[in-house]
Each structure stands twice: as C-alpha cells, then as structure tokens.
N, C-alpha and C positions, 0 to 999 in steps of 0.2 A: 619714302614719303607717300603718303595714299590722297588722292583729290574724290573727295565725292559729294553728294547732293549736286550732281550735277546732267546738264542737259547737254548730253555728249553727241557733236557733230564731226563724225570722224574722219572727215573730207570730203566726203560722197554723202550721205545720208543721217538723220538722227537716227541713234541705237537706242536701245531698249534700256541697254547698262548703263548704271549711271555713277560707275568709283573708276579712277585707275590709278594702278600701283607704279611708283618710280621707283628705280636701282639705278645708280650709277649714271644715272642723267639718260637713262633710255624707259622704252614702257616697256612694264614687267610682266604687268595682269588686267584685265579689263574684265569686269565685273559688277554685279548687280546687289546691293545691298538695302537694303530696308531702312535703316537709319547708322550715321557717326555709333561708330563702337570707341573711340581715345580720342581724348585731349587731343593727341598728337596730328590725327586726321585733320584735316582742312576742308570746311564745309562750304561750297561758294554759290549756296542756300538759289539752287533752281536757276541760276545761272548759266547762259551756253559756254561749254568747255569746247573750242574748237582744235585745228592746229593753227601753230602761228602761220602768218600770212607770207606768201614768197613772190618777193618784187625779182619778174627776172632781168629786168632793163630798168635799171636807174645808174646813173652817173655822179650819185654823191648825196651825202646829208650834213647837217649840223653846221651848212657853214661852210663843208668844202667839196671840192669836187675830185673828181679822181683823178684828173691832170694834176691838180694842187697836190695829192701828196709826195711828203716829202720824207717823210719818216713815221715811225711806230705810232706817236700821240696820234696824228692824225688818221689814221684808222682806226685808232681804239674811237678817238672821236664821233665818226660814220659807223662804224657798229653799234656804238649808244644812244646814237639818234636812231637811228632805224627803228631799234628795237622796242624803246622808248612809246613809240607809235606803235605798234604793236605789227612790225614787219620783222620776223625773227631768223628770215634765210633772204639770201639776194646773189644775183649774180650780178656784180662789179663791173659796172656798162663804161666803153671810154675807147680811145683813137689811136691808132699805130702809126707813127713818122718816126722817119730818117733824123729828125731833131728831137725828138724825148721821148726815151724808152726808158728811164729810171724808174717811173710809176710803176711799172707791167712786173719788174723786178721785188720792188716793194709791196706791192700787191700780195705778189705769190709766196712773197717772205715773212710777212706778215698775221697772212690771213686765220692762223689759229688761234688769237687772242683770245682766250676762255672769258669772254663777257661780250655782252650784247650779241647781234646778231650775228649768222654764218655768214661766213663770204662763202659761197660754193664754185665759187670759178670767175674765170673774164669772161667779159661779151666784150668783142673788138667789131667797131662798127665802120672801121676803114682797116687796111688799104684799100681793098678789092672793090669800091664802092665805083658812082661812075659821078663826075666832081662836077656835071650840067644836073645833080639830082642831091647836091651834098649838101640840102638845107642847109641847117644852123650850126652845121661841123666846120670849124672853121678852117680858111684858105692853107693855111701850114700845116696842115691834119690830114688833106686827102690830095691823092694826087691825080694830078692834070690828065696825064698820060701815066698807062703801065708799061714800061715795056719788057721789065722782066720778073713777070709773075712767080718763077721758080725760084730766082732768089728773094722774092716780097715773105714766100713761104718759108723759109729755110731762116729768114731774120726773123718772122715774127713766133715760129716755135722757137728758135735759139732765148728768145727774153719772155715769152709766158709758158711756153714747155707743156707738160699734160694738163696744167692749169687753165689751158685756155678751153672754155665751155659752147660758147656761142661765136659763130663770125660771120657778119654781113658780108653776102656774093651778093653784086647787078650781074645777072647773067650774059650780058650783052659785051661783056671785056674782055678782052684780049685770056683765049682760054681759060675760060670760066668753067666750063667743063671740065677740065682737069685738077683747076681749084677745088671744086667741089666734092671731086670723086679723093682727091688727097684727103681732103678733111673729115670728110665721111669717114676714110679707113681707120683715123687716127681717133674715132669717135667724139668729132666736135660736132654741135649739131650747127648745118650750115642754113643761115636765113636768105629772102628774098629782101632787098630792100635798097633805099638809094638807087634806084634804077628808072632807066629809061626803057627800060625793057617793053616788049608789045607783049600781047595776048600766046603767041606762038612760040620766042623766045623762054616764056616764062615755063608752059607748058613743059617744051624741053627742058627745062633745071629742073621741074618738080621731079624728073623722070630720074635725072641721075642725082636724086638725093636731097632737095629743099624739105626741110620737115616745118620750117615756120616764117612769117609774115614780120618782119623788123613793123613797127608803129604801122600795122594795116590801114591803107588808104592816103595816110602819108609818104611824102615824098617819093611819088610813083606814077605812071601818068594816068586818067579818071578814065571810068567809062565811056564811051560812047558810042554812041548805035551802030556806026560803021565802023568802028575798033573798039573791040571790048576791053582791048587794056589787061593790062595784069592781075588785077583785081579780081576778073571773072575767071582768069586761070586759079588762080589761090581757092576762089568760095568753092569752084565746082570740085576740089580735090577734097577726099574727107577726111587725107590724111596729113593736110595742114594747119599750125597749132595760128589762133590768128591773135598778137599783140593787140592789144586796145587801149587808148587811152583817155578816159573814161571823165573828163574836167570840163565838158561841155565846152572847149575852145581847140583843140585837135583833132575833133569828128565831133559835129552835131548832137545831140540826140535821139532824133529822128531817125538818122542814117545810124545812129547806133542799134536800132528797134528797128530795122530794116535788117541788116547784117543778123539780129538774134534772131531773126525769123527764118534766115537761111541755114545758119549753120547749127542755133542753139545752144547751151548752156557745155557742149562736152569741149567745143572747140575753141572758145575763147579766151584767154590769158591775161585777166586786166593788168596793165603795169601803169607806174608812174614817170617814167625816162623824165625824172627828176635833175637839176642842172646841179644841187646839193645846197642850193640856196636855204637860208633858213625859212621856215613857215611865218611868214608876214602880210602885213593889213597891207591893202590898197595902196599906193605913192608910189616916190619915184626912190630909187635907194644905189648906191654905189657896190656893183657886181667887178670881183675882183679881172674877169675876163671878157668880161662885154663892155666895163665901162657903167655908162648911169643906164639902169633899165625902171622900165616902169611893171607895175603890177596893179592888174584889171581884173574882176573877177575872178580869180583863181590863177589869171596865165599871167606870165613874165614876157613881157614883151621890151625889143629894142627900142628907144627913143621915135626912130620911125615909123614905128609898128611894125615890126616883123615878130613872128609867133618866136621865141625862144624858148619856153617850156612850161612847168607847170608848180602853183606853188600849193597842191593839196599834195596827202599822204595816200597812200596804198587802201586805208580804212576810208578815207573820205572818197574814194572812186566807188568801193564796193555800195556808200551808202549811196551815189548819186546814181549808180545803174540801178539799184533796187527801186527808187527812186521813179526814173524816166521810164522800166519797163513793169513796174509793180511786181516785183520778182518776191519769190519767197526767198529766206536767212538762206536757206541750204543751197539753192540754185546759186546766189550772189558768190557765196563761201568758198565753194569748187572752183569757179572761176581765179582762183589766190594758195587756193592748197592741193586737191588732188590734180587737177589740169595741169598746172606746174609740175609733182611731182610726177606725173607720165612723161611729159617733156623731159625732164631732166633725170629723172630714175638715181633721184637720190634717197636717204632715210629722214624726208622731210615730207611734212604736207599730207598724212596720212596719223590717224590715233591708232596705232597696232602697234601690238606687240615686237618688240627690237626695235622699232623706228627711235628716233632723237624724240626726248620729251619735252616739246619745244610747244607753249600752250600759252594761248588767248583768251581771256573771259570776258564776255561780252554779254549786256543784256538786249532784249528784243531788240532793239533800235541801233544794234551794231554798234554803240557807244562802249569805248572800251575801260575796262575796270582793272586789269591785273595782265602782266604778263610773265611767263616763266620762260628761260633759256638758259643754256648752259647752267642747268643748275641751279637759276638763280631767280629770284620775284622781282620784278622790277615792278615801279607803277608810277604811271604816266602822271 
C-alpha cells in the first residue's frame, strides 16, 4: 500500500517527503513524489500523516477498565476504542493486590489481538506506592505497610513477567532502593510517584535509576520555599520523562506553561490516565467502581468532589496544550509520538523505515480524519 499527497510529520519534525510505502504492516520506503501514479495509491490530498499517538498511562477505554477485565472481548473491546480515537499504542495502566491478579494474566495473554490498538506492556502503579499518597487507587489496591518488598517483586513478575513495562516506586519505602535497582536490571522502566518523598529522597532514586514522573505534580508533596519538594528534584534532572495531564482539571494551565518553560517540548509525555469510562456529556452517571460519579468539564469526579480522572482522549489533550501554550502541530505531536517512543524504545511513534505502520491523519486543527493500525483504516 503506498500513502501519499501527504504532509508527513514523522515524530520529531515535518519532511520534505510526502508518500510512504507499507509491506507487511511496517514502512517500507519514504519518499517524495510529484503527483498519485495508480488508482491503487491513496491520496489524503495535503493532509498531516503523523504516527499514531501513544497513551503510556491509561487505565481502560470503551467502557471498561483494566481491573474489569475478564476475558478476550473485553480487550478486544479497549483496543478499539483506543484506536477509534486515534491512540494506536498504549501501555495498559492498573494495580497489583494480593486479591486480583487475573487481569495482569489476561493482559499479557491477550495483548496481540490483530486489530485496534498495541498494548505494549503494563504500567503497575502499586504495590511499592506509599498508601498516605494513594489518591484515587483504591484501599484494597495499595498497601498500608510493605514489609516484604522481595516477595511483592517475585509475585508481581511471577503474573506480568517480561510484560511488565512501567512501575510506580515512592522512594521513601521500605528499600526502595533495591526495588528500583531490581527493576532497572530487568529493564522496566521505574517512575517517581505516589510519594511522600521530599526533595533529597527523590534526588536519591533519580540516581539509582528513576527515568520518569507517574501524573507530574500529582499526588506528591508541592513546592515550597523552605522544602522544594520532589517536584524540583524531577524538573532540575534533564533526564526525567515528565507525565502530563493535559484536561485543565489535573494541573492548571498556567502551571502547565510554567512546567514548558522549564523543561520544554523534549521532556514532556502528554497522557490521559483515563478511568476507561466512556467519552460523555456533563451529569451524574453510574461507574461500575466508584459508584455514581459526576462529570464536570472534562473530569470525573466522586459525588464529593474528589478528582477521579478525566473524561477527554489523548487527541483532545494535544488540542488543549496547543491551545493554552500556542504551540505549533509539530511541538504538540512529539509530545504523543517521538517522547514516548524514547521512553519506551519501542517500533512506535516514529515514520521510518521498519517501524509498525501505525498512522493518523489529521487536518491543521488536530481534528482527526482516518486511522490506520495493524493493517487496517479505521475511521472514527
């Protein structure tokens, strides 16, 4: 299959070339052509051809969450919402307890369903968390006390095995250090998050191995003049990847356009750490795991008002930072394709040659028109 008349954004930058050739569901050739030579070509007439977008913290789509699965349908399900949206790779965000580890099994048994989106791995965002900093993770998901870290490790590779991609460490737990230097070996990349950790603490983990920020500025303790807080350990490191998320009820902003001014366009990771809810208007609506939540402005909140997540997609973050910081397509775009795939160094999120032909078509206004994965066009 060849794609051309098109304004190719190949993660990082627009090219000059404007065709690229698919084989076998990967790019073959990338190339510059003057005008459609066959019928058979597909012209997507001056239209941006990106890579599809990669959510690496969400927790579910379509309806369900990643605790909820239960079998096959229900992932095939979450891959076709995803994708649907035009988020074509994800890494599969959710919780490790001593009471339900069937998902983490399912998950990784699963995950090649030849349609909609990749699952490229787990993000496990407990055990090793610290449970005075476990937000919206609920009480039977993180625990109180660890007190033996070396078998939390040994149970939670035994049920996601090489599959596990991402795993929230608070540096401040009961050898945390040693968690981290474990995980590192086994090449998971290990985040900062859910912690009470201070400014000096945090330092130390960056050293033996932190490469990213779980939801940056969330659930962590704030600046302040006489304690910088963990916050300032993460910005001042350059080789911290920093989560955002990006729905104007999670971080400000303001404070988001404060953060781009320090770190800029290379280090930031928009994600959605999506509850799986479906995409819905304003009300109050019955959530299989919280109960009745309300939905305000884009967030999901508890009856109480407490923040429980976010009900935009991956595309709707990118339009709302372009948006608050007046960003160009390409600056916004990196942020969802090449930024992720450094982080994760997978054949995603990059238009080159051997990469997965995993593509987005999008006009000026980030409005999505066509998506192609595994092979296939879907359209939203």
């Amino acid at each position: 299959m060849i794609i051309t008349n098109a304004r190719i954004f190949n993660g990082k930058e627009f090219i000059k070339e404007n065709t690229v050739e698919i084989k076998s569901g990967r790019i073959y050739k990338i190339f510059y052509q003057k005008q459609k030579k066959s019928d058979k070509e597909i012209d997507i007439k001056n239209n941006i051809l990106s890579p599809g977008l990669i959510d690496i913290h969400t927790h579910g789509a379509g309806g369900i969450n990643s605790l909820e699965i239960e079998n096959k349908k229900h992932i095939q399900t979450i891959k076709e919402s995803y994708a649907k949206n035009g988020t074509t790779s994800v890494v599969l965000t959710t919780v490790y307890s001593y009471l339900k580890k069937d998902h983490l099994k399912l998950i990784k048994k699963y995950n090649n369903i030849k349609y909609g989106a990749r699952i490229l791995g787990i993000y496990l965002e407990s055990p090793f968390v610290n449970f005075d900093k476990k937000g919206m993770i609920q009480e039977q998901y993180v625990m109180k006390k660890i007190d033996n870290p070396e078998f939390l490790i040994k149970d939670v590779m035994a049920n996601c095995g090489n599959f596990l991609k991402i795993i929230t460490v608070a540096p401040e737990i009961k050898k945390a250090e040693k968690i981290i230097n474990y995980f590192n070996k086994k090449g998971v990349i290990v985040a900062f998050g859910h912690s009470c950790a201070n400014y000096y603490e945090t330092k130390k983990a960056i050293k033996h191995g932190i490469k990213l920020s779980t939801h940056f500025l969330n659930a962590m303790n704030p600046i302040h003049h006489r304690e910088p807080g963990p916050a300032v350990a993460i910005l001042e490191n350059k080789n911290i990847f920093l989560e955002i998320i990006a729905d104007g009820n999670h971080v400000c902003p303001p404070i988001i356009k404060l953060i781009y001014k320090i770190v800029g366009k290379d280090r930031v990771v928009l994600i959605t750490d999506a509850t799986g809810d479906k995409i819905l208007k304003d009300g109050i609506y019955e959530n299989k795991r919280y109960g009745k939540v309300k939905i305000k402005n884009n967030g999901v909140y508890s009856m109480d008002g407490v923040l429980i997540g976010t009900n935009l997609t991956l595309l709707d973050m990118c339009k709302n930072i372009k948006k608050w910081l007046n960003l160009k397509n390409d600056d916004v775009l990196q942020m969802v394709t090449y930024n992720p795939y450094k982080l994760l160094n997978e054949k995603v999120g990059l238009i080159k040659e051997g990469f997965f032909a995993d593509f987005i078509i999008l006009d000026d206004n980030l409005n999505l028109k066509k998506v192609f994965v595994n092979n296939k066009w879907l359209i939203k």
